[in-house]
N, C-alpha and C positions, 0 to 999 in steps of 0.2 A: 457287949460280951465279945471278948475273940474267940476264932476259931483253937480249939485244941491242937496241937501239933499234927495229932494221928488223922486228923480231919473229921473227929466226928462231931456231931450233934447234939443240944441238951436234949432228951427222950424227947421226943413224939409223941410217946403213946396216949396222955392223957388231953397231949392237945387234939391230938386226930380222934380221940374217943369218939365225939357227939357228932362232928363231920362225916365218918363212918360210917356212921349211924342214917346218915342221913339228912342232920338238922346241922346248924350253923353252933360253932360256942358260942358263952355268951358275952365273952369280953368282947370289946369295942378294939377293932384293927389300931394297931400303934401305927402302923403304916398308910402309902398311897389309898386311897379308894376313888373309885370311878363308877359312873352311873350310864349304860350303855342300854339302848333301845335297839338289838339286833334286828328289826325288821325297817327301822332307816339307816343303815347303814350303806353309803354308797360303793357300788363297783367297781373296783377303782383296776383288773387287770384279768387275765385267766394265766396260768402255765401248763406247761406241755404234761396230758396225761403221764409222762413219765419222768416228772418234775424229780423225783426224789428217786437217784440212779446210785450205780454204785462201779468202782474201779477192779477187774481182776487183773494183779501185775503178769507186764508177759511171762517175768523171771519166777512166777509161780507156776505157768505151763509148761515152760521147758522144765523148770529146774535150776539152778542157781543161787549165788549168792547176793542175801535180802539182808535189810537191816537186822541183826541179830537180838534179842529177847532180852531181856534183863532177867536179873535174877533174883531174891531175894530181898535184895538190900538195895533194891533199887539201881545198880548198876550194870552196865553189858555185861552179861556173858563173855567169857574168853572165845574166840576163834582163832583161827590161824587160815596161811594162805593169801593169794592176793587174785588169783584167775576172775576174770571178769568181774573185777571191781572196776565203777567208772571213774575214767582220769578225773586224776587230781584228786582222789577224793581217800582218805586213809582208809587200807585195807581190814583194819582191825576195827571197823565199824560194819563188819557184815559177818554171815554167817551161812555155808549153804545149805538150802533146803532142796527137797527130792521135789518133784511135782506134785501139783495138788491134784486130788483124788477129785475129777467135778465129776466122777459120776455115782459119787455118796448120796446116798436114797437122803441121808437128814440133812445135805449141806444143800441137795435138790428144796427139798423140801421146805427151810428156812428162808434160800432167796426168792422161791416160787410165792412165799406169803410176804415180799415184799414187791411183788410185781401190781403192774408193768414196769417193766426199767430197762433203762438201757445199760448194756454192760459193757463198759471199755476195756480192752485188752491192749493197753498199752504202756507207758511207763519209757524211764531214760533207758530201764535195760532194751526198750524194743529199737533204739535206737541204732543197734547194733545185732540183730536177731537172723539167722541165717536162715532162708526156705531155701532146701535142697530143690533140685531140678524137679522134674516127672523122671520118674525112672530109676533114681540119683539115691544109692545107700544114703540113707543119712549119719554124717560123719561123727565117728565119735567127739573130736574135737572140735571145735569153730575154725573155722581156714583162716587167715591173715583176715585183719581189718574186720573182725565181728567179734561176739564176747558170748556169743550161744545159738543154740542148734536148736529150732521150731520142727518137728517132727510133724509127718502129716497125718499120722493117727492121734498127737495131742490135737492137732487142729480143729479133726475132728472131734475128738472130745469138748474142745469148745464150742463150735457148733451144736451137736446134741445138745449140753448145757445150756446156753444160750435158749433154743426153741423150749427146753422143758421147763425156764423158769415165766413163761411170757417177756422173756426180755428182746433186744435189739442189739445189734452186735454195733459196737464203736473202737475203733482204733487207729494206728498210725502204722509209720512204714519204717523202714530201712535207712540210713542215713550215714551210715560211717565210710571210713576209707575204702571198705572193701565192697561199696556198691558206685564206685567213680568210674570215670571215664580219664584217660592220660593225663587229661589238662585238670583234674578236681573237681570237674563238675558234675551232678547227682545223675544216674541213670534210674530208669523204672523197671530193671530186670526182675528185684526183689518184688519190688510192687506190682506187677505183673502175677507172677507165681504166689503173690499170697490172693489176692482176686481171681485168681484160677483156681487155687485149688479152695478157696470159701466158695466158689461156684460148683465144683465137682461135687462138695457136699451138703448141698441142696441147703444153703448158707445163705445171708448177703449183707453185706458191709454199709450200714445205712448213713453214716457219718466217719469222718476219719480225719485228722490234723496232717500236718505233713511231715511233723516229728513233734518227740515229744519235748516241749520247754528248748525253741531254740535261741531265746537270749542267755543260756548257759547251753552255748551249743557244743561247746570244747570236753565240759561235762558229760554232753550224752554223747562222744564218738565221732564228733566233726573233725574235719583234719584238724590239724593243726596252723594255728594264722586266721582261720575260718573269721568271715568279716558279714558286716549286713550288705553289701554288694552282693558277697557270695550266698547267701541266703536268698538276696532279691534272685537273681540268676536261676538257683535250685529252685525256688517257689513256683515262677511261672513255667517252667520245665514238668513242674510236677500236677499243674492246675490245667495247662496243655494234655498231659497226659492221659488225665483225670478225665476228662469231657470226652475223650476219645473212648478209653478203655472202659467206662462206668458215668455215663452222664447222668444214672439216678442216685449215684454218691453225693451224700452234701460234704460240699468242702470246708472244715472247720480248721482257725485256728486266728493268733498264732499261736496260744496255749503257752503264754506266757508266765514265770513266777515269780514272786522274792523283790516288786518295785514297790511296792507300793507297804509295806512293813517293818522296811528299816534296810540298815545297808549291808546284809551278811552278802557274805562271797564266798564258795569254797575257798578253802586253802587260803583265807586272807587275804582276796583277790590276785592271787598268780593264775589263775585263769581269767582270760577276758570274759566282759560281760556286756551283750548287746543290748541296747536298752529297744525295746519295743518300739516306738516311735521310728527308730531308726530300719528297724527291719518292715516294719510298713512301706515306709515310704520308698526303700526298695523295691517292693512287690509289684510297684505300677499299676498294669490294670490287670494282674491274678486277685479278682473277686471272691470275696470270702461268700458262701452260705448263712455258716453261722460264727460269729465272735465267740471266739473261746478262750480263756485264761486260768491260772491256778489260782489258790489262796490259801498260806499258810499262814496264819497270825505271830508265828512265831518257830524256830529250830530246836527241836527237844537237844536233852543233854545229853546226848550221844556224839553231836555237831559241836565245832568250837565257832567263835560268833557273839555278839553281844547279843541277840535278838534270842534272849532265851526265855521264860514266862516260869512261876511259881505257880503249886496247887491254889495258895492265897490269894493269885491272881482270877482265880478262874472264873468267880462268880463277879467279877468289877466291871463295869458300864464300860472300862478301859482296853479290856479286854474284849466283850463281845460284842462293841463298833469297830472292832477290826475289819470284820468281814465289810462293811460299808466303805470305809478306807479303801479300800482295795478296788471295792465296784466305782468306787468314784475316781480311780486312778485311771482305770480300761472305758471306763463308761463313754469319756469326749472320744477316745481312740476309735471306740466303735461307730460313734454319730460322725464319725472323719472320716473313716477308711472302710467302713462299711454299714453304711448308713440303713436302718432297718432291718438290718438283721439279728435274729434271733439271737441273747445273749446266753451262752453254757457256762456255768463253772466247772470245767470237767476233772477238774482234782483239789479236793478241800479236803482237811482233818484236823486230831484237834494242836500236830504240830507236825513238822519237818521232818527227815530223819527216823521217821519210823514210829514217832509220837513218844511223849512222854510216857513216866510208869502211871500216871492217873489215866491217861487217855484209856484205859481199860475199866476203869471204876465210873459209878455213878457221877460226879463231878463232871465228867466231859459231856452228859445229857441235856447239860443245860445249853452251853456251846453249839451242841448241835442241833436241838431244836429249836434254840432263837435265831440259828443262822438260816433256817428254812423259810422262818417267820419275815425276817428282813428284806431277803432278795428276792421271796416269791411278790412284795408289792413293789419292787423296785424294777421289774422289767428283766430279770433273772427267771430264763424261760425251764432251765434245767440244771440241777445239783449232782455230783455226781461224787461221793464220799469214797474216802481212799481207805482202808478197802475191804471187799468184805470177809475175808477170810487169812489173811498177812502182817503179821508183826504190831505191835502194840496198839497200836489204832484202830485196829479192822472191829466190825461189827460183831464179827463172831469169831469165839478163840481158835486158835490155827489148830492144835493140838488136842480140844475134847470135843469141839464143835458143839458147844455150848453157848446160846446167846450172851452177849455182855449186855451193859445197860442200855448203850447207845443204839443198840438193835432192836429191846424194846421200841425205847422211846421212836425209830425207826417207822415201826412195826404199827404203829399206835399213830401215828402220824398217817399211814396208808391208809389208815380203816377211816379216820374222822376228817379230815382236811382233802376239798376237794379241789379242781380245777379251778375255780372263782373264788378271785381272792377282790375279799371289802377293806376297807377302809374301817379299825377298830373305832377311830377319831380321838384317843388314847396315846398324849404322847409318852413316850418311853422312859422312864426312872427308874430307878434303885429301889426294889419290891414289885413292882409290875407293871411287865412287858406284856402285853395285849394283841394277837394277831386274829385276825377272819376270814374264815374261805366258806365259801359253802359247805355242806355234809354231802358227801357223795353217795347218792342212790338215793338220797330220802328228801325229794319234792319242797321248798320251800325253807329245809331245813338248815340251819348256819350254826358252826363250831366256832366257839372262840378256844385259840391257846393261850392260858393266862398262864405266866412265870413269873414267881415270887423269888429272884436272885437275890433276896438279902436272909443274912443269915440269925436274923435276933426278931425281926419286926412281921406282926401277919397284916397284910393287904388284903384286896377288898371290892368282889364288882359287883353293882347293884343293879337286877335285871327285872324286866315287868311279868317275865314268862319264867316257870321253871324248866327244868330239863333232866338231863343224867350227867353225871358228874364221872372222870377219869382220871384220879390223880398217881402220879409215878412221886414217891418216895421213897430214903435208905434209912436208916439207922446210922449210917454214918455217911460223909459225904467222900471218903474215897473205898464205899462198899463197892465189892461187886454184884450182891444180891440185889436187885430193886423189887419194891413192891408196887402193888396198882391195887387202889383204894383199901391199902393195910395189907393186903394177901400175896405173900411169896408168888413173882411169876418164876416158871420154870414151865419143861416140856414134860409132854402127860406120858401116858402108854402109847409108844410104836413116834415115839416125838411128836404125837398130835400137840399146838399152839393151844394157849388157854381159852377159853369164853371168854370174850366180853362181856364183863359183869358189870354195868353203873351203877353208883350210886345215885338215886334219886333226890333231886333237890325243890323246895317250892321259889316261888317268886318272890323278891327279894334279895336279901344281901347274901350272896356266897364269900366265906372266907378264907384265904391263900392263907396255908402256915409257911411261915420262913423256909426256905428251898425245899419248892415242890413246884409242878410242873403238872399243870391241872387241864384239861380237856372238859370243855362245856358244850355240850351238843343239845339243840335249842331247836326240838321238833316243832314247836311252834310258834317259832319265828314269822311265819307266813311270807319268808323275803324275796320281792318278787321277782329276780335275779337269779335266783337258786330253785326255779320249778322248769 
């Protein structure tokens, strides 16, 4: 059966009936099945309690022009103007917005139920981000060589922010023309004044890149000519400065993106594009902390580029081993140039450019929670999703601040999936994708994520123990509504989050219907890894 145009699905209802309920249907899976004994499953890694993080763009603190919204029909919104658009890149692809509001009780509230996490404040706009002096009106306009004004009361507002959601603050620095020295090379005046005044408000900057994506360094605000010498140069200037000014900053980077997914270039490559490799080996011995890179599997259609992806695309085996592509691109770079250190993904989504129009619909949950599944046993210490409040992608809608699906699935991922990640023994196929970590808080207890990505066939995992069962399903697959085990999630009175309510299952065969995204939590696993 194909998919319907509109994306949706043959009903559900009568095949989720007995599931629901409780008990299994009784047709026999057309699909994969698998026979797992979650109390031998081996240990195969753990990741950073704040494995599953999120990105706020700086250009959402000041204020600025963000990838603009689509409308209707699926296409961008009209804007006009071109002020602090980043070179080379078409001005009619943005749109501006005022600053975001971080200190909204329900936008608190939303990211505080997705904590701990680390929250990056960075982006190509920070690349070019002005901290006024101490003392210093802050300027209506950006002075020469920046593209926006950091204000020290939004700073503070991210700070506050920050502390009230249990998160960690992550970011970068200053990098354009208007932070050089005569001859072009980076000075730390900015990065000074943002570390000072994160220290005036009782702040501190736990991680930080030294820009953001500088193999499109031309892109975020580099001079112009800007080479991987000139990178190596600024790096160790800024990693010198770094151990002086803040030696409990870990140094992350180089937060690279767009090698390992196909060949797009802005602007058809008239801007140079430094390939990672090159700007390493630059670097000399400026030691990294932690390896950091982007991953975008593809350029929504906002961007021109061959590297564009369909809704049709989104549930394909071909599509959600991108994310491994990628890790296997950075992966040798990391065991080369910075051996054992901790790998971040610090900017992932479900495309480039602001994300497609599905990336707000149920269809990109899938995306996102197999991309968790993947790199959390892959030595992927932290994920950091772009972003949670911004333009088609974001977790949650910018304008009602209402979760989207992928916030659930977010959400639902914090509560069951813990720091100890097993070994499913489950290789991956078309119908079901199978990941393991332990359950967090509950002694011996082990979650499996099981993903049914095919859209015609139910799969199938046979366990010696029952448990409680949490499956996210839509009605159609580019809904915005999701459900969890049948029942509409949405926020209660005062934005209170729903209960988790399981469905109880016995031991035996549990059955995956065609795209749904199931949570098995198996209190009596006894696995002895997880006490």
């Amino acid at each position: 059966m194909k998919q319907p145009p509109d994306g949706s699905l043959r009903p559900l209802g009568l095949l989720l009936l007995g599931l629901l309920a409780g008990c299994a249907p009784a047709e026999r899976p057309d699909g994969p099945t698998a026979a797992v004994d979650p109390a031998q499953l081996p240990a195969i890694g753990t990741v950073d309690e704040r494995y599953q993080s999120y990105n706020v763009e700086m250009v959402e603190v000041t204020g600025g022009r963000f990838w603009r919204p689509y409308d209707s029909t699926g296409e961008a919104a009209d804007a006009g103007g071109g002020e602090g658009t980043p070179t080379g890149m078409d001005p009619n692809l943005y749109e501006y917005r005022p600053p975001v509001d971080l200190s909204n009780p329900r936008l608190r509230r939303l990211a505080r139920a997705l904590g701990p996490a680390y929250v990056r404040v960075s982006g190509t706009w920070a690349n070019r981000t002005y901290v006024p002096a101490p003392g210093e009106t802050p300027p209506t306009d950006p002075p020469d060589g920046y593209g926006g004004v950091l204000t020290p009361s939004q700073w503070q507002g991210v700070i506050d922010f920050v502390q009230a959601v249990r998160g960690e603050l992550v970011t970068s620095f200053a990098v354009g023309t208007g932070v050089r020295d005569a001859d072009g090379a980076w000075t730390p005046v900015q990065a000074q004044r943002l570390l000072d005044l994160t220290r005036a408000y009782g702040g501190t900057i736990v991680a930080a890149e030294f820009f953001n994506e500088p193999n499109l360094a031309r892109m975020g605000g580099a001079p112009e000519g800007y080479t991987a010498a000139d990178y190596g140069r600024d790096v160790r200037r800024f990693h010198a400065f770094i151990r002086r000014a803040a030696p409990d900053l870990k140094i992350a980077g180089p937060g690279s993106v767009m090698e390992a997914t196909g060949d797009w270039i802005p602007t058809g490559g008239v801007l140079p594009f430094l390939p990672t490799p090159d700007l390493l080996e630059a670097s000399g011995e400026a030691r990294l902390d932690l390896f950091s890179y982007h991953h975008y599997g593809a350029v929504s259609q906002r961007c021109p580029g061959a590297l564009h992806t369909t809704p049709e695309a989104a549930l394909s085996e071909s599509w959600l081993r991108r994310t491994d592509e990628t890790l296997a691109f950075y992966k040798p770079l990391r065991d080369r140039y910075a051996p054992g250190a901790p790998i971040w993904l610090t900017e992932t989504a479900e495309a480039a450019c602001g994300g497609n129009p599905w990336a707000s619909s149920f269809l990109d949950t899938f995306r996102y929670l197999d991309q968790l599944g993947r790199l959390a046993r892959q030595d992927v210490d932290v994920v950091m999703h772009n972003t949670l409040v911004a333009s088609d992608y974001s977790l949650i809608h910018e304008a009602t601040l209402t979760p989207k699906p992928a916030y659930w699935a977010a959400w639902l991922w914090q509560q069951l999936m813990g720091t100890t990640v097993l070994d499913s023994g489950v290789e991956i196929q078309e119908g079901l994708h199978l990941y393991a970590h332990c359950t967090p808080e509950r002694p011996g207890s082990v979650t499996l994520l099981a993903i049914n990505n095919s859209l015609t066939k139910r799969s199938a995992v046979r366990l010696p123990v029952g448990g409680e069962r949490y499956t996210l399903s839509a009605d159609r697959l580019q809904a915005m509504q999701v459900s969890l085990n049948g029942h509409p999630l949405g926020l209660g009175t005062d934005d209170a989050l729903p209960t988790l309510s399981p469905a109880s299952f016995p031991p035996g065969t549990v059955r995956l219907e065609p795209a749904t995204l199931t949570f098995l939590v198996l209190p009596e696993a006894h696995h002895p890894a997880c006490r």
